[in-house]
N, C-alpha and C positions, 0 to 999 in steps of 0.2 A: 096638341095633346095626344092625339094618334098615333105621332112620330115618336112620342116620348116612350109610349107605351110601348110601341114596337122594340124601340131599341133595347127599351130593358128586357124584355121577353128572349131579345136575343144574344143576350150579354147574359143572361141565368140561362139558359138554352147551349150556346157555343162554349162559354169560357171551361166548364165543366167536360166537355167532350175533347177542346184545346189541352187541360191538364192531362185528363185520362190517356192522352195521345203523346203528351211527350213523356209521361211514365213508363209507358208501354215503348218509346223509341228507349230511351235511358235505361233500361233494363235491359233492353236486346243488344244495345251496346255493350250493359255489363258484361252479360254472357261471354260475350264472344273474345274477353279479354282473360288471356292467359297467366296464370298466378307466378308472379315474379321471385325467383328464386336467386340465392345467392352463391354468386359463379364466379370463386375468385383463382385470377389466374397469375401466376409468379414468372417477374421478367428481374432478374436479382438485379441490384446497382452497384455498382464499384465503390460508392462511396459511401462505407459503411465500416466498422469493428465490433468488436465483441465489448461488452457490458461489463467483465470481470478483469482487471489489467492487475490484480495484487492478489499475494497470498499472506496473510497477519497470522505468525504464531505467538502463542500465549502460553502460560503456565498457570495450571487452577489458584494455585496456594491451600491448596486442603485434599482429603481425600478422595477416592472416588464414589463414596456414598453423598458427601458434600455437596461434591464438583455436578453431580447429575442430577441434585435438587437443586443446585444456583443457576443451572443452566437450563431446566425445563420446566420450573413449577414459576408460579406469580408472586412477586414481591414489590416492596417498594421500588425498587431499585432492578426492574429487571434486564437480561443479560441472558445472552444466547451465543452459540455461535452450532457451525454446520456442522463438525465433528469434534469428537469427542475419543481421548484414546487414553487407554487406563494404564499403569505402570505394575512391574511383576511385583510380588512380595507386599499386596497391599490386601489388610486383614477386612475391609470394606466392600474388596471386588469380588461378585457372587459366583463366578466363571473360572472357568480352573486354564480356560486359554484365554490370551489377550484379542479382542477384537479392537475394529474401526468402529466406532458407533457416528450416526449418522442424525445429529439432532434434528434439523433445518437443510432442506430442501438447496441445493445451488441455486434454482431459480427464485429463490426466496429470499430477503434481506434478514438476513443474521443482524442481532445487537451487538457486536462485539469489540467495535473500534472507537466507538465512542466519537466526541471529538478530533480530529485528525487532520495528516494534512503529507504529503509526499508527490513529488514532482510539482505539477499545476492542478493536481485532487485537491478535494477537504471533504472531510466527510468519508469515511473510505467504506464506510458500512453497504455504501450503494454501489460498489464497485471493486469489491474484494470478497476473498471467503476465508472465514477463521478459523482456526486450528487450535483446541484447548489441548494442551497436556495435562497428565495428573502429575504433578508435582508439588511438594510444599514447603518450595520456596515462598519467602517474604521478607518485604523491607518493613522496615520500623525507621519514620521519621524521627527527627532528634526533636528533644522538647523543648532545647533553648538552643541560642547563640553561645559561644564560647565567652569565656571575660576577653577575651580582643576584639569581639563582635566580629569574629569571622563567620560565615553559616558554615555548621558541621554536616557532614554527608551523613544521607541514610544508612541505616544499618542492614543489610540484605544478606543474608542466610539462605542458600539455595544447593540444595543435594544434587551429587550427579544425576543424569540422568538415565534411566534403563535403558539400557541396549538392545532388548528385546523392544521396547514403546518407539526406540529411533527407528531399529528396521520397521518397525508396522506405517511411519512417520513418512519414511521413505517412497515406500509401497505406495501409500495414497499421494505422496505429490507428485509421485512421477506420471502418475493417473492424471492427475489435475491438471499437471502441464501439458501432455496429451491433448486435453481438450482444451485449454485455456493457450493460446501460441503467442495472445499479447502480455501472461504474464514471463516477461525476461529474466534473466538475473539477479539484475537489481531491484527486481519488485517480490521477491520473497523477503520479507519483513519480519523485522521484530516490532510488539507492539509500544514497544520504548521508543522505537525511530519514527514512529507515524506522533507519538504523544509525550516527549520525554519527560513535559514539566508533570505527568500525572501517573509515569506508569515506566517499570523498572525490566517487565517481565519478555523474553522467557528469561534474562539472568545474566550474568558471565559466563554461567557454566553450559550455558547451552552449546555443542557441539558445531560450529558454525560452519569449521572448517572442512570433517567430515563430513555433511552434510555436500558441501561444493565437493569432495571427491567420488559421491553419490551423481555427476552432474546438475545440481540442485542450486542456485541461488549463487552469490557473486565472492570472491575471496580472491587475495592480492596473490602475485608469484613473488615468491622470496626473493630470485635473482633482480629481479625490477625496485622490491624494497632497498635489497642493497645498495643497488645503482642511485638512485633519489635518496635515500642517507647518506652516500659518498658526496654526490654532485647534488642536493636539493635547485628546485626550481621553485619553490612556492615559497619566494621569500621578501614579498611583497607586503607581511605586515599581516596586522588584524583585519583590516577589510578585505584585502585577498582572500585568506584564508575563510573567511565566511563567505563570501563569494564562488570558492575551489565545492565547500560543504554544501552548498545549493545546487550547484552545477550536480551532483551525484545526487540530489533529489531531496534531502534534507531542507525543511522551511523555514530554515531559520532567514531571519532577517537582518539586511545589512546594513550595520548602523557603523561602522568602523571603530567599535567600543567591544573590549572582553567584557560584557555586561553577564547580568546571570541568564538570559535566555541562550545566550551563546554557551556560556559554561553549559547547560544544560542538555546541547543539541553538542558539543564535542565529547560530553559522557554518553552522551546516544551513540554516537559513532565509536567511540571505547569498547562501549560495553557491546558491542556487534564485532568490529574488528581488531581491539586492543586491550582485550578485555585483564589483563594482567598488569593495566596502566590504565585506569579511572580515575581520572584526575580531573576532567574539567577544563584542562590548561592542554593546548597543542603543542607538547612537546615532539623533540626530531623525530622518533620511531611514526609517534603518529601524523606526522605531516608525513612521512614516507610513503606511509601506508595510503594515506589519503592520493600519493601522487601516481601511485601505482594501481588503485584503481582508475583512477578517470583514466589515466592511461589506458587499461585496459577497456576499459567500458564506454566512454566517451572523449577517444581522442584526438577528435576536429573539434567540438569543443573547448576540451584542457588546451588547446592548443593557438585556440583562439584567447580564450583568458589570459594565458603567460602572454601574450604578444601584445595584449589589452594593458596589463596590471604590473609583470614583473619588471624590474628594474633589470637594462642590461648595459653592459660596461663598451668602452672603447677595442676597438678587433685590437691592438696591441697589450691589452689587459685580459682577454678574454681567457685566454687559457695559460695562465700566469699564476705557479702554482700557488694553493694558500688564496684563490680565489672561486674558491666552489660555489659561492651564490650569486654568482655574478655571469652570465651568458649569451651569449650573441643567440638570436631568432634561429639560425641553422641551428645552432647548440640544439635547441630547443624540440625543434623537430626531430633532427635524429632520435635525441633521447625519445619519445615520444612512440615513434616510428617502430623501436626494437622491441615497446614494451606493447604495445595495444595488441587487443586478444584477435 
């Protein structure tokens, strides 16, 4: 019983001076601990790119009082992009000089590509910056089928555009390219090439070609057109030729059928490089066109495909006149060779 007593005595006695004592250590340990601070230090990696590989131009279709409520206020249906740039002669714009206006932020995701799809992208919102013109151009779907049950083409009505709104257009891409070095040539864009089955803009009439004598985005050389209209190599048929149109970035898919996703992605390519021939159907100019870019722009590729896909003839036929689509592998390469940028 004495034993019992004690021990409690000393168990309410000690355990209390036991606490107080490693409070008193655990404190003094607190102390003496320095407040951790955030020390970050930059060792860069090589294996890295930049976030932005495209630039999407567009046309408003309205004016500039319009264009800068669809583009910055809340709607059902809303739609942004980074810049914004107004056209002269327009009874809307409050400014007696044109500026660049600047909706959204580059490091920001712009609305403006919608659905999309170019090279191995989709999506291009997250990896592009968009470019609105004020222009008011616009298609008008057709309301019916024709009595042959042909589909009839949209009807698109689109003004030149200001020469004064191109140099301002100019101005800011050459900026952009500047800081952006992975977007190339071929990734300055129309918004008909990233979307074709939904979207028409910036038009035929947009200046594509001045724009490349701007150093600016991708356009064939005549001499090379000529050459690839005299002698074609891409004459391997419907699946080539959608095959040739994916190789330059276009998503179209290869089914070896002129189906209508195909018609729709060779008037994407029309209405950027052959815009005075929308037709839908790859006719020779635009298979020319088509051969002299990748020439120029992807010529170990183009060069692998023709070796892939083109049909080519016996060496005692090869250059046998009145046989222009018919070509031995060197053929191939040279032609190739003369025309890549």
């Amino acid at each position: 019983m004495f034993r019992q007593k004690l021990s409690f005595r000393v168990r309410t006695f000690c355990y209390p001076l036991l606490l107080c004592g490693l409070t008193v250590l655990l404190q003094g340990c607190a102390t003496t601990l320095s407040p951790v601070q955030l020390n970050i230090s930059k060792h860069p990696s090589e294996n890295q790119n930049q976030r932005v590989r495209f630039v999407v131009l567009h046309y408003t279709a309205g004016n500039w009082q319009q264009s800068l409520q669809i583009l910055t206020q809340k709607s059902a249906r809303p739609v942004s992009s980074h810049y914004l740039i107004p056209e002269s002669f327009d009874s809307t714009y409050p400014e007696q000089e044109l500026k660049v206006y600047q909706l959204v932020a580059e490091t920001e995701r712009a609305w403006h590509a919608g659905e999309s799809a170019f090279e191995d992208r989709q999506n291009l919102n997250d990896q592009s910056i968009g470019i609105e013109l004020v222009n008011t151009g616009h298609c008008d779907q057709p309301s019916a089928a024709t009595a042959s049950n042909t589909v009839r083409p949209a009807l698109c009505l689109t003004p030149d555009f200001d020469p004064q709104q191109m140099q301002l257009l100019a101005l800011l891409l050459k900026d952009i390219l500047k800081r952006y070095p992975d977007i190339s040539a071929t990734r300055v864009l129309a918004h008909s090439d990233i979307a074709p089955a939904k979207k028409q803009d910036p038009g035929p009439r947009f200046p594509w070609q001045w724009l490349a004598t701007q150093g600016i985005g991708a356009w064939y050389d005549n001499h090379s057109v000529r050459q690839y209209f005299q002698q074609p190599v891409l004459t391997g048929g419907i699946t080539q030729l959608q095959q040739a149109l994916r190789l330059y970035g276009y998503a179209i898919e290869v089914t070896g059928e002129h189906d209508e996703q195909s018609k729709l992605y060779f008037s994407a390519f029309q209405r950027h490089f052959v815009p005075e021939h929308i037709t839908g159907g790859m006719d020779d100019k635009s298979i020319a066109v088509l051969s002299a870019l990748l020439a120029k722009y992807r010529p170990d590729a183009f060069l692998q495909l023709l070796r892939q896909t083109a049909p080519t003839c016996p060496m005692h036929r090869a250059n046998k006149p009145g046989m222009a689509s018919c070509h031995t592998k060197d053929h191939q390469q040279t032609t190739i060779n003369n025309n890549k940028n």
